[in-house]
Residue, then its C-alpha position, 0 to 999 in steps of 0.5 A: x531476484x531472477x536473472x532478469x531482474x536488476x537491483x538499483x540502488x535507491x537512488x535511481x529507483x523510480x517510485x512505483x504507481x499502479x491505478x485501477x478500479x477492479x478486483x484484478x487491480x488489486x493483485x496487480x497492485x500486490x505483484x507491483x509491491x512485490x517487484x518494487x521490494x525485489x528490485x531494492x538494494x539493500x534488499x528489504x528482509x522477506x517479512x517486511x517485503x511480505x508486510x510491504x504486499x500485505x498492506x498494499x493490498x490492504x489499502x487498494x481494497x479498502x479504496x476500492x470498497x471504500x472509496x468510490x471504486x477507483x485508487x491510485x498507488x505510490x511506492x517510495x523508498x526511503x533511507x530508513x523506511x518504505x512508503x506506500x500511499x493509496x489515493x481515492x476519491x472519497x473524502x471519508x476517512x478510514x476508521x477504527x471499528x470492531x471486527x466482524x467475526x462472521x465475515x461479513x462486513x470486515x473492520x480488520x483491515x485498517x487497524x492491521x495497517x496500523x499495527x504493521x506500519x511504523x506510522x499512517x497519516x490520512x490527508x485530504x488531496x487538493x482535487x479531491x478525496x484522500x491520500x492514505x499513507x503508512x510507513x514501513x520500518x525497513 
């Protein structure tokens, strides 16, 4: 933490949300998980922060690829856990599917998420689309 950064305790800390449509947005998306676990206290251990980074950006360019182009992303904290939700407007859901060795069509994404997640759960949103979430063990 730099000397104008401040931790908060849990508390006070106010959930984090980044909207976007772009490649851009996802690294904005990435900086944005990166300050929410830096201003944690208790801090999050560098791996699961490094976890927290990877699987946001994971998930936003998933609904970016995936999802009609645009995502909106949540970060919560919890006693035990952190929570990241990504919001898009597509109704499909993520699947498993094997891996693309050469590159060019993916398919690691989403089973790295649940690999590095405690849980994921997918629910459909009331105006539409989905809400893809995992839990962080903390």
């Amino acid at each position: 933490m730099n000397s104008t950064q401040t931790a908060v305790s849990e508390a006070t800390l106010v959930p984090t949300t980044v909207r976007g449509n772009s490649a851009a947005d996802i690294r904005q998306a990435r900086r944005a998980a990166r300050a929410f676990a830096d201003r944690l206290a208790p801090r999050l251990c560098p791996d699961v922060a490094d976890t927290l980074v990877l699987v946001v950006s994971e998930l936003v360019t998933n609904a970016l690829r995936h999802g009609d182009g645009a995502f909106t992303l949540r970060l919560n904290v919890h006693p035990d856990a952190v929570e990241v939700a990504v919001d898009d407007a597509s109704p499909r859901w993520p699947r498993m599917r094997t891996p693309d060795v050469t590159g060019s069509d993916g398919g690691f994404g989403w089973p790295m998420v649940n690999r590095l997640a405690r849980t994921t759960a997918v629910t459909r949103r009331a105006a539409g689309g989905k809400t893809v979430t995992a839990f962080l063990s903390r």
